[in-house]
C-alpha positions in Angstrom: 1.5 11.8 -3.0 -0.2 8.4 -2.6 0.9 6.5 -6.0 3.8 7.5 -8.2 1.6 7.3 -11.9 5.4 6.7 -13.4 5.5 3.3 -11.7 2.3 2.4 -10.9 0.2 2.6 -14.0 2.5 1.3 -16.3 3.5 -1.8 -14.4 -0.4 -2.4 -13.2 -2.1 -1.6 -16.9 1.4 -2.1 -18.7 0.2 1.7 -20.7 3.7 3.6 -20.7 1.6 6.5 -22.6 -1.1 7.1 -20.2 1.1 6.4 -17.3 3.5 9.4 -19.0 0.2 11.9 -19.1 -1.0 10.9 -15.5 3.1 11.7 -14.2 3.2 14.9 -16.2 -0.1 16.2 -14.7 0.6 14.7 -11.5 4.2 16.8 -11.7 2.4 19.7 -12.6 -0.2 19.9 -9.9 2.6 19.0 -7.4 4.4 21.9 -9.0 2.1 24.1 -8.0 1.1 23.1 -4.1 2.4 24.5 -1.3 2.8 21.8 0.9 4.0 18.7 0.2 2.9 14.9 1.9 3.6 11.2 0.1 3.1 8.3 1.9 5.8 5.9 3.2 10.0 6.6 1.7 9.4 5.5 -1.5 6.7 8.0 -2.2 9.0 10.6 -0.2 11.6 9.9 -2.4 9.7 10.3 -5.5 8.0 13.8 -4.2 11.6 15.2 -3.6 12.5 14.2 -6.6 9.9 16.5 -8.3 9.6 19.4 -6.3 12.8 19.3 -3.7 13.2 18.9 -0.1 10.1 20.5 1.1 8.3 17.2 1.3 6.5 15.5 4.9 6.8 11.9 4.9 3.3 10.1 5.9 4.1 7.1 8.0 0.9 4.5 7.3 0.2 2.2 9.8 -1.7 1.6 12.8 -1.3 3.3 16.8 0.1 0.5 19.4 -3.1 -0.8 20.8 -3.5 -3.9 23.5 -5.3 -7.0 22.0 -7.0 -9.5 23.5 -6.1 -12.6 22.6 -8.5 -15.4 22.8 -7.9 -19.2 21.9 -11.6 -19.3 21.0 -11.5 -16.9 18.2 -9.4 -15.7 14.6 -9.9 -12.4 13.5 -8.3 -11.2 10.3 -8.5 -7.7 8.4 -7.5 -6.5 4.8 -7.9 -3.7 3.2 -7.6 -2.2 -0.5 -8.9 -4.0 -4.0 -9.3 -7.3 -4.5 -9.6 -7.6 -7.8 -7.6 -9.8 -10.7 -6.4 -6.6 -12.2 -5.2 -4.8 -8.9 -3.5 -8.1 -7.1 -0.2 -7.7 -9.6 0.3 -3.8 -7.3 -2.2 -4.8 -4.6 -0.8 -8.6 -3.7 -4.5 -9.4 -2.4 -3.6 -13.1 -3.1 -0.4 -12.9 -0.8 -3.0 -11.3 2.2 -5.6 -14.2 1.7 -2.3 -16.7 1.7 -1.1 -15.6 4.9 -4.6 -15.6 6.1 -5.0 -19.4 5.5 -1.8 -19.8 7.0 -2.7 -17.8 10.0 -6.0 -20.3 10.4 -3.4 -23.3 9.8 -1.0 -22.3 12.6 -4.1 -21.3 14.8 -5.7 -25.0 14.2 -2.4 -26.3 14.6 -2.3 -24.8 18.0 -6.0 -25.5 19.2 -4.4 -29.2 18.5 -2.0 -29.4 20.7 -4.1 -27.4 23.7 
């Protein structure tokens, strides 16, 4: 399980009906499998909620890895849809926010160096 249609598509679209027909079909393919992964604890409480306890939680995120920081340099990384309609679930305008204030706080520092 990577979305929960329930909640996703009818706060994204604001369609209560075809958000009901995506659940039901997502509920009945679920139904059916027999194994059973969703992404992060909300998703892992939804899943269980549908088919039981025999759900594996999917931890997203990224392995520990060294950087190498450099005063000369700012790199940034996003990922998922930018668009207008996606930014109300996708908060694309909250990533390029903290991205400006990342660049802020870095000027700020190369500044004071």
């Amino acid at each position: 399980m990577h979305m929960s249609y329930i909640d996703y598509a009818s706060y994204k679209h604001g369609s209560g009906v075809n958000a009901v027909k995506k659940d039901q079909q997502q509920r009945k393919i679920f139904k059916q499998a027999h194994k059973h992964f969703a992404v992060g604890p909300l998703l892992y409480d939804a899943m269980r909620d549908i088919v039981g306890d025999n759900v594996t939680m999917l931890v997203p995120g990224f392995a520990t890895i060294t950087s190498n920081p450099s005063k000369a340099h700012l790199n940034l990384i996003t990922f998922g849809r930018m668009d207008c309609e996606s930014d109300r679930i996708k908060q694309g305008t909250l990533a390029v926010a903290g991205f400006a204030s990342a660049c802020r706080m870095a000027h700020e520092l190369i500044l004071l160096c």
